[in-house]
VEXDREN-870778 format. One line per field, with one value per residue (C-alpha): residue in three letters; x, y, z; residue number from 1. Coordinates in steps of 0.5 Angstrom, whole numbers, plus 2048, in hexadecimal, padded with zeros to 3 digits. Layout:
<atoms>
residuo = ala / ...
u = X / ...
v = Y / ...
w = Z / ...
num = NUM / ...
</atoms>
This chain:
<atoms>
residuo = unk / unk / unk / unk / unk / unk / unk / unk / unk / unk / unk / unk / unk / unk / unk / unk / unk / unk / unk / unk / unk / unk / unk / unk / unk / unk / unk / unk / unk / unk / unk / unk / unk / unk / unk / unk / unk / unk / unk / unk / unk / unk / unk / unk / unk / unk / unk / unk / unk / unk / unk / unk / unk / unk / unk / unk / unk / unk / unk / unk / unk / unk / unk / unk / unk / unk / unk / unk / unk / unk / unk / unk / unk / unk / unk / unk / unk / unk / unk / unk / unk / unk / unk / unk / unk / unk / unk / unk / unk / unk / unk / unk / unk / unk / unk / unk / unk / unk / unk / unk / unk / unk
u = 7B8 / 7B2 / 7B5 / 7AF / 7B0 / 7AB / 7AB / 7A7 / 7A2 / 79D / 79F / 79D / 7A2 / 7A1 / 7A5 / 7A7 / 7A9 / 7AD / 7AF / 7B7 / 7B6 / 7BC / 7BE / 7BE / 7B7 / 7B2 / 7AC / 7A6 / 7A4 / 7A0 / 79E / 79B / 79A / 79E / 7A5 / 7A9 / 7A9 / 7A1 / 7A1 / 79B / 79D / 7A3 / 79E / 799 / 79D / 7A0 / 79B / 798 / 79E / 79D / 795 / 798 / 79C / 7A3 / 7A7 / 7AA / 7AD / 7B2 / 7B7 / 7B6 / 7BB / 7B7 / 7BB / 7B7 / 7B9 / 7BA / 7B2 / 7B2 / 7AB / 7AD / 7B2 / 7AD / 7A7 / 7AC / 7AE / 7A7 / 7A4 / 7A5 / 7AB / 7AF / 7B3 / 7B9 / 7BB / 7C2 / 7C5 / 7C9 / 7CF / 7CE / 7CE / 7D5 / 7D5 / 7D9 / 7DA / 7D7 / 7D1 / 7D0 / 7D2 / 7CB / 7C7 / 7C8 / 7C6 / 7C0
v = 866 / 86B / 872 / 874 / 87D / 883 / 887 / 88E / 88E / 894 / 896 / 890 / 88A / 885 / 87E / 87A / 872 / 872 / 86B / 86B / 865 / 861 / 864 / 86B / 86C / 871 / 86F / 873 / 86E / 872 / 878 / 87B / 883 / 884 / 883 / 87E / 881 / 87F / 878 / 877 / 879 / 875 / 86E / 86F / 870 / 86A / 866 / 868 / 865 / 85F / 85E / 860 / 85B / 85C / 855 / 856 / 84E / 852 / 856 / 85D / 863 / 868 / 86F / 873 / 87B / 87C / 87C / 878 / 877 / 873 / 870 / 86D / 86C / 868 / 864 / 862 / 85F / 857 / 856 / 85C / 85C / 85C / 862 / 865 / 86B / 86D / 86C / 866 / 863 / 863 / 867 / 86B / 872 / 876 / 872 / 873 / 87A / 87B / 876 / 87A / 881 / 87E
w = 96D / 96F / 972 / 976 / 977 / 977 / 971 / 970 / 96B / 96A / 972 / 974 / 977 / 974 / 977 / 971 / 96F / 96A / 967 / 963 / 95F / 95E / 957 / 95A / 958 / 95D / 95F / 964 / 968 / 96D / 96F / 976 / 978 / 97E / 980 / 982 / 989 / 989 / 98C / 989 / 982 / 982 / 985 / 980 / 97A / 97C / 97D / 976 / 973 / 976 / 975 / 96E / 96D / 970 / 971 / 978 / 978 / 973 / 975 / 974 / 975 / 978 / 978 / 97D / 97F / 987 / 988 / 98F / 98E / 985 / 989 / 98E / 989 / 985 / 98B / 98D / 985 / 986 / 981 / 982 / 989 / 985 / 983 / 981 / 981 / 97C / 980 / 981 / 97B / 979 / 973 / 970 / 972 / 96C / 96B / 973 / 972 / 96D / 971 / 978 / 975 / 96F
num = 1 / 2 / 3 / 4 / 5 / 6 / 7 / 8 / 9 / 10 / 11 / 12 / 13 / 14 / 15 / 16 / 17 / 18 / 19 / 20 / 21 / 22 / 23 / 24 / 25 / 26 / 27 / 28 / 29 / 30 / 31 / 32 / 33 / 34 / 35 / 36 / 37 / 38 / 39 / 40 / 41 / 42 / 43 / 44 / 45 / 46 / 47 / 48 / 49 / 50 / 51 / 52 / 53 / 54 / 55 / 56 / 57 / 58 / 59 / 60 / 61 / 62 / 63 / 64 / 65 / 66 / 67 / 68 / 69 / 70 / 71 / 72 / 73 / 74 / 75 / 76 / 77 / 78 / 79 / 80 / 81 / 82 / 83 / 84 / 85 / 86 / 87 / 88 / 89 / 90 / 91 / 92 / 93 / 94 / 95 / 96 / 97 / 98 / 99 / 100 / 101 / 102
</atoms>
């Protein structure tokens, strides 16, 4: 699972990649300056990913904000034209709940 989300750092956005491993366990995959609502932050990031070795013949649960431009960056990459939103996964409520609002 990758969560893809702009954060401020030193009152800069930044749009991070953050890898949930299956044990739990977080990892920063990627990181660019902008936010998610920058077209072109949001493709390069991606693109990174890929370059850097992101298998896109997996499946792959990307949760993405309400970013027009994520959402659309996540669409173009070769491999992730299938993205779900939480709703559509069919999981309980609770985890839904933390999902939609992390």
């Amino acid at each position: 699972m990758i969560y893809l989300d702009s954060v401020v750092y030193a009152e800069q956005t930044m749009t991070v990649a953050l890898g949930v491993l299956e044990n739990g366990a977080k990892q920063v995959l990627g990181v660019r300056q902008g936010a998610t609502e920058n077209a072109a932050v949001c493709t390069a990031l991606l693109e990174d990913l890929q370059e850097r070795g992101l298998d896109t013949s997996q499946p792959t649960l990307l949760v993405l904000d309400g970013s027009k431009a994520l959402h659309a960056a996540a669409s173009l990459r070769e491999g992730m034209e299938e993205t779900l939103t939480v709703v559509r996964l069919g999981i309980p409520d609770l985890l839904r709940r933390t999902l939609a609002t992390t």
